[in-house]
C-alpha positions as CSV (number, residue, x, y, z in Angstrom):
1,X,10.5,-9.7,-19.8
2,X,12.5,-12.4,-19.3
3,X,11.0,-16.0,-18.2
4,X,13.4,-18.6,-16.2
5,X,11.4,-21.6,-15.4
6,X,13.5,-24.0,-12.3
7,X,12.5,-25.5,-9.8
8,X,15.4,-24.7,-7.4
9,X,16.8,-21.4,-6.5
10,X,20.3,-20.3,-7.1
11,X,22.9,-20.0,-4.9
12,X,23.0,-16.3,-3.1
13,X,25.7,-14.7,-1.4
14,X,26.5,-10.9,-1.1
15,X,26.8,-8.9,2.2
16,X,25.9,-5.1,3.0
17,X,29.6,-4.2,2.5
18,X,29.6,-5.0,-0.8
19,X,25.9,-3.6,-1.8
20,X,25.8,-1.7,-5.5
21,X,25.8,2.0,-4.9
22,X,22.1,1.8,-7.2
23,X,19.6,-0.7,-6.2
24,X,17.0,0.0,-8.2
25,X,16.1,0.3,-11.7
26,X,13.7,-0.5,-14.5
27,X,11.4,-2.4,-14.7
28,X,12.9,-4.2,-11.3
29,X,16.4,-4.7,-9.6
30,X,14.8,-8.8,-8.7
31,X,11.8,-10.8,-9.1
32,X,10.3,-13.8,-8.5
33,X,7.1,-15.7,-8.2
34,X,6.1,-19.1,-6.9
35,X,3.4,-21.3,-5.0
36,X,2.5,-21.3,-1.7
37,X,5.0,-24.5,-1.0
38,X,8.1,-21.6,-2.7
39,X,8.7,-23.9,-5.6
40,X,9.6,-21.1,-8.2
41,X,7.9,-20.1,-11.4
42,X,9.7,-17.3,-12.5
43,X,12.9,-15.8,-11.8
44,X,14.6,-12.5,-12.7
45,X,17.8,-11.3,-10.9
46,X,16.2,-12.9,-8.0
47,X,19.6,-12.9,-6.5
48,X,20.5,-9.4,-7.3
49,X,20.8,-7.6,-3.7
50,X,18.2,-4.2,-3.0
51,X,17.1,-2.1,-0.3
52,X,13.6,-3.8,0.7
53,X,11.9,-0.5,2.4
54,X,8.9,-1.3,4.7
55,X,9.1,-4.7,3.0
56,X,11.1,-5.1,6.1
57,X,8.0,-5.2,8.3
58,X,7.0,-8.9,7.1
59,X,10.1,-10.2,8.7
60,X,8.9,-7.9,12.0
61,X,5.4,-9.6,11.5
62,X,6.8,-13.3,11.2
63,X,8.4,-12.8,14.7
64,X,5.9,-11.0,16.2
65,X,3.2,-14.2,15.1
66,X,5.6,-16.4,16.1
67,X,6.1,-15.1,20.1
68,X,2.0,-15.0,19.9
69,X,2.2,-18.9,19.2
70,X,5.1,-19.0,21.3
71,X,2.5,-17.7,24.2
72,X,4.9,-15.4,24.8
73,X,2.4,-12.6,25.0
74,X,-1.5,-12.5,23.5
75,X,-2.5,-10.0,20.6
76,X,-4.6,-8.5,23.0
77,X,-1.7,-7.7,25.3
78,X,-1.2,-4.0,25.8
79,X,2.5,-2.4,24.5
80,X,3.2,0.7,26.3
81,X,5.5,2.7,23.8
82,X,9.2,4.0,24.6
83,X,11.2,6.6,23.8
84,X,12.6,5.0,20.9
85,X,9.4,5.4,18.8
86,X,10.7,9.1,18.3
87,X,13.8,6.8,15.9
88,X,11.9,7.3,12.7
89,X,9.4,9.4,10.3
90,X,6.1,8.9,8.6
91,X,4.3,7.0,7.7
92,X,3.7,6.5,11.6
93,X,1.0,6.6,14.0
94,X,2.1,9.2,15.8
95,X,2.3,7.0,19.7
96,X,4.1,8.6,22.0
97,X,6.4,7.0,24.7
98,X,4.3,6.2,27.6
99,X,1.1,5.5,25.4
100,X,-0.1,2.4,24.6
101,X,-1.4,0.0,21.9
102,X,-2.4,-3.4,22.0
103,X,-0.4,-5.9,20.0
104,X,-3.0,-7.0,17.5
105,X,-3.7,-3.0,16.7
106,X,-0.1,-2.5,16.3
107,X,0.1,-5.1,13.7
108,X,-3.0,-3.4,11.8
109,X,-1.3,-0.2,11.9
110,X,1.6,-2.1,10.7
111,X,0.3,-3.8,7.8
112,X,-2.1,-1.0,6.8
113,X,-0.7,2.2,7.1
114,X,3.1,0.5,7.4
115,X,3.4,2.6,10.4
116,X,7.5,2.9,11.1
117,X,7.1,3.6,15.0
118,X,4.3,0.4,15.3
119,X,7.6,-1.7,13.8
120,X,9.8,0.1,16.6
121,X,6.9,-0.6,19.2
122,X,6.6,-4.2,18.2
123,X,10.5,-4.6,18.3
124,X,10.9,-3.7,21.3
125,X,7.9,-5.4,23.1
126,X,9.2,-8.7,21.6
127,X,12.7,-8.4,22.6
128,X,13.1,-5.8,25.5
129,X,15.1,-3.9,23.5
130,X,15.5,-2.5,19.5
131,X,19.2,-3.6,19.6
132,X,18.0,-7.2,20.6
133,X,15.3,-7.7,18.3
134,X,17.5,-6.4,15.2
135,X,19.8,-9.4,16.2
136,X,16.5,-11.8,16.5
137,X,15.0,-10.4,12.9
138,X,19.0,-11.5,11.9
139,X,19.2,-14.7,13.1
140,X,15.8,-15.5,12.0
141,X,16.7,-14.9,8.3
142,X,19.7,-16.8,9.3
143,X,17.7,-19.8,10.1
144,X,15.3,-19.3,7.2
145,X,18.1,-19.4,4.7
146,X,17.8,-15.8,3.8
147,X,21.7,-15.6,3.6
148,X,21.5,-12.3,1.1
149,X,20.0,-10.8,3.9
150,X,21.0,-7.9,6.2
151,X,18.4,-6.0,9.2
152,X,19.5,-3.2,10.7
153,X,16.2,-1.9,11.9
154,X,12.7,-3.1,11.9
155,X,11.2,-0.6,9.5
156,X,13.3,-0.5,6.7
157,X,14.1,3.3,7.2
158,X,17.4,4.8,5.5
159,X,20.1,5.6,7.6
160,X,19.7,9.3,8.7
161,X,21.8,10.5,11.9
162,X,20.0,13.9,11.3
163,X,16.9,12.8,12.2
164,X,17.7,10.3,15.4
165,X,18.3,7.3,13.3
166,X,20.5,4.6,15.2
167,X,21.5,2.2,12.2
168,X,24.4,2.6,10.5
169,X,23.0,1.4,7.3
170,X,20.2,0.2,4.8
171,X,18.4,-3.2,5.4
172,X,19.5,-5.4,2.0
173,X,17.9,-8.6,0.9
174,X,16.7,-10.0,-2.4
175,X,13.3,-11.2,-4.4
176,X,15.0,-14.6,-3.7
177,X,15.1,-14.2,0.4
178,X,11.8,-12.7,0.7
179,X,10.2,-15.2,-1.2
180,X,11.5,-17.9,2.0
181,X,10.1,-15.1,4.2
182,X,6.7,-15.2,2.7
183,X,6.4,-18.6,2.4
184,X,7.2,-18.6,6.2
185,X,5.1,-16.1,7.1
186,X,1.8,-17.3,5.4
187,X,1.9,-20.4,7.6
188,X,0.7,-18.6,10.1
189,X,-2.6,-18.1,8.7
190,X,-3.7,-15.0,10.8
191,X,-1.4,-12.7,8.6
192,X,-3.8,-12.6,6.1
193,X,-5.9,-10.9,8.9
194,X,-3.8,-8.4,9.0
195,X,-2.6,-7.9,5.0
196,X,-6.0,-7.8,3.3
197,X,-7.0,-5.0,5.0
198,X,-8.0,-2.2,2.8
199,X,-8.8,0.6,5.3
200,X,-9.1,1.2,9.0
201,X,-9.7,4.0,11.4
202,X,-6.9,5.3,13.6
203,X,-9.0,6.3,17.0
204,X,-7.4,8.3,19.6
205,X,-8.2,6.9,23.1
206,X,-7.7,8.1,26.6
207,X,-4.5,6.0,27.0
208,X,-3.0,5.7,23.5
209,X,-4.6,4.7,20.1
210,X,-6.5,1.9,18.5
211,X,-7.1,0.8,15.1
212,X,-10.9,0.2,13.7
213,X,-11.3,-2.2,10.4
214,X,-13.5,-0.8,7.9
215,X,-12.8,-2.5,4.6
216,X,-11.4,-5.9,4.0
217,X,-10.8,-8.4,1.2
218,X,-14.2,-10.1,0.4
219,X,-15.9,-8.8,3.3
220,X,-18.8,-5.7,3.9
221,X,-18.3,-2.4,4.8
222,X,-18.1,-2.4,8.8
223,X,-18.6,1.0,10.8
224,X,-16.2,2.3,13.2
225,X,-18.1,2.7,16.9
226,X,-16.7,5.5,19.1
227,X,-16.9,4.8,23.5
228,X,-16.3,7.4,25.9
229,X,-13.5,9.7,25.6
230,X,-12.4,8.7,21.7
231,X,-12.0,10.3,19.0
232,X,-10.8,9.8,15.1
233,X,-7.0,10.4,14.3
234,X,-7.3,9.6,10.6
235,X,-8.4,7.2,8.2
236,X,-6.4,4.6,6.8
237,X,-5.6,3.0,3.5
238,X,-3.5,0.2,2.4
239,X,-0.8,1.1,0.0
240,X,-1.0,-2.4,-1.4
241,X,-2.6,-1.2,-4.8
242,X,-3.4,-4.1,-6.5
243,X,-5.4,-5.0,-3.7
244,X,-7.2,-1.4,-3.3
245,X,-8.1,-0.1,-7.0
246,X,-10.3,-1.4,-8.7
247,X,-9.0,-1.2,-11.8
248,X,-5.6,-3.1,-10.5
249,X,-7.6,-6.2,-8.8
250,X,-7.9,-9.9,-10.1
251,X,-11.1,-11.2,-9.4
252,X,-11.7,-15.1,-9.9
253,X,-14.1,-16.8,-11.8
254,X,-16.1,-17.4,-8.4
255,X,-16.7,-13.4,-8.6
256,X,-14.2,-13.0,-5.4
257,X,-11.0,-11.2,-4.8
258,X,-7.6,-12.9,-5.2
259,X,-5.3,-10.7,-3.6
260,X,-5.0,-10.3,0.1
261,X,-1.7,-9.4,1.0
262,X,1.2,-9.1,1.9
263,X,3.6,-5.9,2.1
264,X,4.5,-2.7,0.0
265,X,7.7,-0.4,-0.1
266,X,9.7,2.3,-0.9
267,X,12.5,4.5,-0.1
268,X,14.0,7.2,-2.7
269,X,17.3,5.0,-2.3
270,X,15.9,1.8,-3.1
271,X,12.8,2.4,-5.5
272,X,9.0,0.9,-5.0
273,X,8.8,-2.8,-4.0
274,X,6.4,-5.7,-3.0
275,X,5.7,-9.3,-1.1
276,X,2.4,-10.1,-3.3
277,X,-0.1,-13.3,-2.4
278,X,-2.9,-14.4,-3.4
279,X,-5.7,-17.5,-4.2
280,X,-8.1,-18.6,-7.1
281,X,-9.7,-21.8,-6.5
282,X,-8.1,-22.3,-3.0
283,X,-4.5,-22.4,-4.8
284,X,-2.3,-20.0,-3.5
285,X,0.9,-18.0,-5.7
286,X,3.2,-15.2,-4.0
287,X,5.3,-12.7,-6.3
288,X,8.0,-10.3,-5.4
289,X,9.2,-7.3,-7.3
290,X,12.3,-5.1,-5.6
291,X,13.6,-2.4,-6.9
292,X,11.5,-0.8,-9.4
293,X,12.5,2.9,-10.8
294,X,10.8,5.6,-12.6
295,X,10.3,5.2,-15.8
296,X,12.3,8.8,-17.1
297,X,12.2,10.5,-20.5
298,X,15.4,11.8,-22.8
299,X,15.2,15.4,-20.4
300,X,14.8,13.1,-17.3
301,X,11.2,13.5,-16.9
302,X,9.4,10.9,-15.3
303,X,7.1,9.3,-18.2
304,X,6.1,6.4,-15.5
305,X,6.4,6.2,-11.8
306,X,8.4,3.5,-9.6
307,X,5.2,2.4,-7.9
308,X,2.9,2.1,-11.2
309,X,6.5,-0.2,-12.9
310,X,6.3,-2.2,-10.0
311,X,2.4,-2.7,-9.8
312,X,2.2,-3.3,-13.7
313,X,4.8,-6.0,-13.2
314,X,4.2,-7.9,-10.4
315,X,-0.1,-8.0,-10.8
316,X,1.0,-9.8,-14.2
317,X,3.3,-12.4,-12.7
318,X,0.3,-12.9,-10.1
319,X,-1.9,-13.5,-12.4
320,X,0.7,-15.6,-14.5
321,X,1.5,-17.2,-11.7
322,X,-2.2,-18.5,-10.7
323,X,-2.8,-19.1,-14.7
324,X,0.1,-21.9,-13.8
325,X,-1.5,-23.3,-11.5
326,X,-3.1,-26.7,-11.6
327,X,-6.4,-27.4,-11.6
């Protein structure tokens, strides 16, 4: 693997127009690590443009955080869904228009299961409509200096006019832009709320659905309670792996878990990718890997998956990353 050690980042430009017809490959089509401040410790192709799948939802995150601080609405304010939640696939919650969720459950569902109509939900409760908040996730990167970037929907779905899709193509960005979004994004501190969630419960009530924590980051087991009238949907688990196998987790000489966020992803167009944070010591380091393909064999076999590439690759530069720290 290649090491580039700067301290500033390199100039991006590209537009969706011009996109590579393949954006992903081995080990990674970008990546890049840094501290919490986004001075860089690594770089590879972090420029390079890719399709960053439900990596998308950090950006629908950042401005749904921000309208909360904004007082704008409360996380306990209650979302009543729209027709437009039937514009996408699973992984979803299933919410129908006319039911309802409150913000801060939408979120879970979210970050947890990366639920593509909670993005859609979220959208439109922020802006009043998915057209307007697709120009407020734009204008946002805009402002952040994410200029590689392009939003078409708040999900990070493909384009699909078969199935009801409205965009007329793929969100692009690179390891570069989402790095500024995560940096961003973790100043609002109640993300991590929200990303080091392992599992939940989705609960079915009389009026729409809620979302029960059972497993988080450093924290016990905690037992989902059923009132009146509910019942259990399914169970749900974060695909962040390095956060959820035990085999894949950094733990710190304090005994504790390091990783508590942020966002995974993956479309067959665009490969596995991942916004990756975490602490030792009270020092934070974020890494992001876009891109990653299977690993195939002479007769095209897949020897490695996209996802397994991708977690090999960025829990190293984590762990790198943190071992750069000082102390």
């Amino acid at each position: 693997m290649k090491r580039l050690l700067f301290v500033g980042l390199v100039a991006l430009a590209t537009a969706a127009s011009a996109v590579a017809a393949s954006m992903k490959c081995a080990p990674y089509r970008g990546a890049i690590s840094a501290d919490a401040s986004g001075r860089v410790l690594f770089a590879d192709n972090a420029d390079r443009p890719a399709y960053p799948a439900s990596v998308t939802k950090l950006m629908t995150a950042l401005l749904v955080l921000e309208d909360v601080r904004a007082k704008k609405y409360t996380f306990f304010d209650k979302v009543t869904a729209t027709p437009d939640v039937y514009r996408c696939e699973p992984s979803w919650v299933g919410i129908k228009p006319g039911e309802q969720m409150t913000v801060r459950d939408l979120l879970l569902a979210l970050m947890v299961e990366s639920a593509n109509d909670a993005a859609i939900a979220l959208g439109i409760h922020s802006a009043g409509s998915f057209d307007g908040f697709v120009a407020k996730m734009n204008a946002r990167a805009k402002e952040l200096g994410m200029n590689a970037t392009t939003y078409y929907n708040p999900n990070g779905l493909p384009p699909n006019k078969a199935k009801r899709y409205p965009w007329k193509n793929f969100n692009v960005s690179t390891a570069a832009d989402q790095l500024k979004l995560a940096v961003q994004l973790l100043k609002y501190s109640e993300i991590l709320e929200f990303t080091s969630v392992k599992t939940a419960a989705l609960v079915k009530t009389p009026t729409g659905f809620r979302v029960s924590v059972t497993r988080q980051v450093n924290r016990p087991l905690r037992e989902t309670k059923f009132a009146p009238g509910e019942s259990l949907v399914k169970n749900l688990r974060n695909h962040n792996n390095i956060m959820v196998k035990d085999k894949q987790k950094v733990i710190g000489p304090d005994g504790k878990e390091c990783v508590d966020g942020l966002k995974t992803g993956y479309i067959d167009a665009g490969g596995s990718s991942v916004v990756l944070t975490g602490t030792r010591k009270g020092k934070r380091v974020i890494v992001v890997v876009l891109g990653s393909d299977s690993q195939l064999d002479a007769k095209g076999r897949v020897v490695k998956g996209g996802s397994e590439i991708r977690d090999e690759h960025a829990r190293r530069l984590l762990v790198d990353a943190l071992d750069a720290q000082a102390w």
